[in-house]
KEGUPA-198627 format. One record per atom (N, C-alpha, C, CB): residue in one letter; x, y, z. Coordinates in steps of 0.1 Angstrom, whole numbers, padded with zeros to 4 digits, always signed. Glycine has a CB too. Layout:
aXYZ ...
This chain:
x+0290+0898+1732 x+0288+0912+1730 x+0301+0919+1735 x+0276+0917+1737 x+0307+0930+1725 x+0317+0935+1729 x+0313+0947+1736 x+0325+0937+1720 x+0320+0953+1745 x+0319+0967+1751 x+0316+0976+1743 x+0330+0973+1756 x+0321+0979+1732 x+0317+0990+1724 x+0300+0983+1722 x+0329+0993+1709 x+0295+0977+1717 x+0283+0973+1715 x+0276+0974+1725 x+0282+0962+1711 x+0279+0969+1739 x+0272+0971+1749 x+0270+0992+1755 x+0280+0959+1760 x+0278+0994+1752 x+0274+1009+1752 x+0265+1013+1741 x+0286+1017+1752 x+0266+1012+1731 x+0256+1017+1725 x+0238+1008+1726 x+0263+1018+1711 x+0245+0998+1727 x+0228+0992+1736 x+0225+1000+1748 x+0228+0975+1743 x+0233+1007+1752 x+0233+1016+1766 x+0225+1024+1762 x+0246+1024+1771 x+0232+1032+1754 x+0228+1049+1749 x+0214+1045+1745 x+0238+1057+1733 x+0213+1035+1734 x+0193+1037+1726 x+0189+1030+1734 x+0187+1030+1709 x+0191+1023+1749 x+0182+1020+1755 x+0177+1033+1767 x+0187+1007+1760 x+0189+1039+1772 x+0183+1050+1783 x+0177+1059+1771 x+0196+1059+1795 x+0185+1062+1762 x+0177+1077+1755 x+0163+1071+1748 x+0190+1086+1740 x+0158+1057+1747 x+0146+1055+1743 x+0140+1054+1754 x+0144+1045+1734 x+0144+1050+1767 x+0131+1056+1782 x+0132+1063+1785 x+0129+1052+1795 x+0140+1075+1780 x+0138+1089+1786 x+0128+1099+1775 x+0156+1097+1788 x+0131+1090+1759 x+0121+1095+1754 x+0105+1088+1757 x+0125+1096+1741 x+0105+1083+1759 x+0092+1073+1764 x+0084+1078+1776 x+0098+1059+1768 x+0093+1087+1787 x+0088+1090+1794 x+0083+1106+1790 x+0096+1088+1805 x+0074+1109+1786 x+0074+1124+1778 x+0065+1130+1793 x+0064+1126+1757 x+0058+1126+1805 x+0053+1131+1811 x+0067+1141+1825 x+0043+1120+1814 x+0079+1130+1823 x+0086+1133+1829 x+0095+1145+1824 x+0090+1123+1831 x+0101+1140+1810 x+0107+1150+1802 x+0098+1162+1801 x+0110+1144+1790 x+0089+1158+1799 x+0079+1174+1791 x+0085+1170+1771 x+0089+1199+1801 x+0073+1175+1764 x+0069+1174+1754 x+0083+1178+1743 x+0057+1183+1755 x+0092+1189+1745 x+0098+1196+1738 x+0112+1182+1739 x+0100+1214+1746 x+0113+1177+1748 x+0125+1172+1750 x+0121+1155+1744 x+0129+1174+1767 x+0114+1151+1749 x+0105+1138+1742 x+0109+1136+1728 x+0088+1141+1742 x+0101+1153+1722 x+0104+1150+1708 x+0123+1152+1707 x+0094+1162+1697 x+0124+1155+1710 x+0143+1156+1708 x+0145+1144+1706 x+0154+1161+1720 x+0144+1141+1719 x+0153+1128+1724 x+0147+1115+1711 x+0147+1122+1744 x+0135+1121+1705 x+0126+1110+1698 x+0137+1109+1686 x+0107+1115+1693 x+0141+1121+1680 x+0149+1125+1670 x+0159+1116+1671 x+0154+1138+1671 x+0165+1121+1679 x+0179+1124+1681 x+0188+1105+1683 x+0179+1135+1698 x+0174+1100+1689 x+0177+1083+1688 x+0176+1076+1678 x+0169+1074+1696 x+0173+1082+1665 x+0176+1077+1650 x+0189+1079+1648 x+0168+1084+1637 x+0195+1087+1650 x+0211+1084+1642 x+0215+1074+1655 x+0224+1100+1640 x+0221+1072+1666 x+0226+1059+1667 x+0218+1046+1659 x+0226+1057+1683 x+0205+1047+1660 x+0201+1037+1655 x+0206+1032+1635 x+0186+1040+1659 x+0205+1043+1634 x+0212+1044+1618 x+0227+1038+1621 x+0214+1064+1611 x+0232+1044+1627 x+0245+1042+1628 x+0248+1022+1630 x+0250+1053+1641 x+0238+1020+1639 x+0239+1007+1643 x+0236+0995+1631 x+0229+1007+1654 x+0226+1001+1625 x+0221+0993+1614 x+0232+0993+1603 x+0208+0999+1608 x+0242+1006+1600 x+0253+1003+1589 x+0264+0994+1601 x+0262+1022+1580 x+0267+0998+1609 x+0275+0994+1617 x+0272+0975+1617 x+0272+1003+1631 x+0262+0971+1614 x+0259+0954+1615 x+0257+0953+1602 x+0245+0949+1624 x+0263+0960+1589 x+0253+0955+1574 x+0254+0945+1572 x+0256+0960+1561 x+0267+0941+1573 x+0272+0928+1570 x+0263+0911+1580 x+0292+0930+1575 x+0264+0913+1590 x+0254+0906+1597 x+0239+0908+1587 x+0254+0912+1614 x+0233+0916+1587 x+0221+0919+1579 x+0218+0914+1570 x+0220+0927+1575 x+0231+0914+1558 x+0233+0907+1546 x+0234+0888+1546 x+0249+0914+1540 x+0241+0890+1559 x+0241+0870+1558 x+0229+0863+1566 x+0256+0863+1568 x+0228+0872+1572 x+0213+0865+1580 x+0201+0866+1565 x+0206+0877+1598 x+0200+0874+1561 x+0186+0872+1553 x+0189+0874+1539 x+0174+0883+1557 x+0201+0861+1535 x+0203+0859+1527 x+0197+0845+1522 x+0214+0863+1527 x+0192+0840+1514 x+0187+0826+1513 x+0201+0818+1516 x+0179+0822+1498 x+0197+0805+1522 x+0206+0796+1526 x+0202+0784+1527 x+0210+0799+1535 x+0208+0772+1524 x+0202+0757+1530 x+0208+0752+1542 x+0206+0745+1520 x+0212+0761+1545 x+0223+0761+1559 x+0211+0764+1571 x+0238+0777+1559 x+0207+0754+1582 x+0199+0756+1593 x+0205+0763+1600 x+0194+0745+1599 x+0199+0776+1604 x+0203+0789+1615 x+0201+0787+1628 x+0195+0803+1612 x+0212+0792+1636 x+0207+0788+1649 x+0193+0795+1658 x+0219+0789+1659 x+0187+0789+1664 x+0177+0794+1670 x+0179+0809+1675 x+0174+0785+1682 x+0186+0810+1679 x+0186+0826+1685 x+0190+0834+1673 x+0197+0829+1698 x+0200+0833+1659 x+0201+0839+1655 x+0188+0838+1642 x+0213+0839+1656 x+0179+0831+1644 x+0168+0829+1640 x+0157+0843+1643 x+0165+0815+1646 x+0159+0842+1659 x+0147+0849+1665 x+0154+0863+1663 x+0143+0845+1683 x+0167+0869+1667 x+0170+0880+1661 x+0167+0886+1649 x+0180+0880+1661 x+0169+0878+1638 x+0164+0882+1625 x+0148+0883+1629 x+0167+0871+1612 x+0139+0878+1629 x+0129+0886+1631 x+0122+0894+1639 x+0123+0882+1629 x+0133+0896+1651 x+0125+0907+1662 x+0136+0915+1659 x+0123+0903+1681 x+0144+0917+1655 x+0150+0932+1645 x+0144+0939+1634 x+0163+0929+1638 x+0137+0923+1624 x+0131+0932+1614 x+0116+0937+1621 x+0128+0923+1599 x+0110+0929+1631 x+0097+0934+1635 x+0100+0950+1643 x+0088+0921+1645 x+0112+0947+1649 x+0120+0969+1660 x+0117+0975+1641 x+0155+0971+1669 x+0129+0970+1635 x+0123+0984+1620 x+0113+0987+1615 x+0127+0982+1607 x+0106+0975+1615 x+0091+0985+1607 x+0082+0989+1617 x+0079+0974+1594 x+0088+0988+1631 x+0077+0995+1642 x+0086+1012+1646 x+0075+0982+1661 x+0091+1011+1645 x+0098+1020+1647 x+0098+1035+1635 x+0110+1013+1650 x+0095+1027+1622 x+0093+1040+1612 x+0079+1045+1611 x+0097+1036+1596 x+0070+1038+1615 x+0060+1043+1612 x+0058+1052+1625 x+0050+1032+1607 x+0063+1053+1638 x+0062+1056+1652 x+0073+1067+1650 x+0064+1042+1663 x+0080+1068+1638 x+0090+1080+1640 x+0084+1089+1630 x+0107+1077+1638 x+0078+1087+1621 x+0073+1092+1607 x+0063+1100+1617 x+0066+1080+1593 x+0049+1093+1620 x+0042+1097+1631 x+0043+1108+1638 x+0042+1090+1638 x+0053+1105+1645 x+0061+1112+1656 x+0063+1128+1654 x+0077+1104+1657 x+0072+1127+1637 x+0074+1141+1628 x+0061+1146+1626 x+0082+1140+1612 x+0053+1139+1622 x+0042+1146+1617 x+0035+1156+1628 x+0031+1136+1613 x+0035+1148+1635 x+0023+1158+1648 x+0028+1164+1656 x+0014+1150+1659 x+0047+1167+1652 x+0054+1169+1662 x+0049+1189+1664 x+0073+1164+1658 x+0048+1195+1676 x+0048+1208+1680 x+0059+1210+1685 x+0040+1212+1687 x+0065+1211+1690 x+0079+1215+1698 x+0091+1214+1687 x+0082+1204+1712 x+0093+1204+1679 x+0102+1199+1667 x+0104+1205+1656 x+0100+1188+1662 x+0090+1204+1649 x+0087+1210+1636 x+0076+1216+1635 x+0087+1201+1627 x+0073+1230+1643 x+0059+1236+1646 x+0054+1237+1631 x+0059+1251+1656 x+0065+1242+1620 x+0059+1246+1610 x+0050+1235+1601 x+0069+1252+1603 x+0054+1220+1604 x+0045+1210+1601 x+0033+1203+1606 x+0050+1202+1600 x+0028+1212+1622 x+0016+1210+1625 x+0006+1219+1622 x+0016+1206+1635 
């Protein structure tokens, strides 16, 4: 892992427990922070396309174990994460009052 990588594992890891903590934050900031941790995460996902593209590309080539388990506990973080951010917009009051 390079530095630059390890900082941004920094950033979406504190700004996803600071949004996580919404009793601490209070409600208004929760949803921000809930926001606001999709673009690094966007960013991260173009930022690795190419990894993306070779890992879940068909191959006869045996993958190594770990880069095995990454491919699917990355794809299982994406599809938990849209439905929990979609969600998130919907019911949001502080964010998007005009959508609740």
């Amino acid at each position: 892992m390079t530095w630059r990588n390890g900082r941004l594992y920094l950033v979406l890891f504190v700004t996803f427990m600071l949004a996580g903590a919404s009793t601490t934050t209070g409600i208004p900031l929760h949803e921000w922070l809930g926001l606001v941790i999709f673009a690094p995460l966007f960013f991260h996902v173009i930022w690795r396309w190419k990894w993306v593209v070779r890992v879940f590309k068909p191959s006869n080539r045996k993958r190594p174990g770990q880069t095995t388990f990454a491919k699917w506990f990355n794809l299982a973080l994406f599809f938990t994460m849209l439905p929990i951010g979609g969600s998130g917009l919907m019911i949001s009051g502080a964010l998007l009052p005009l959508l609740s």
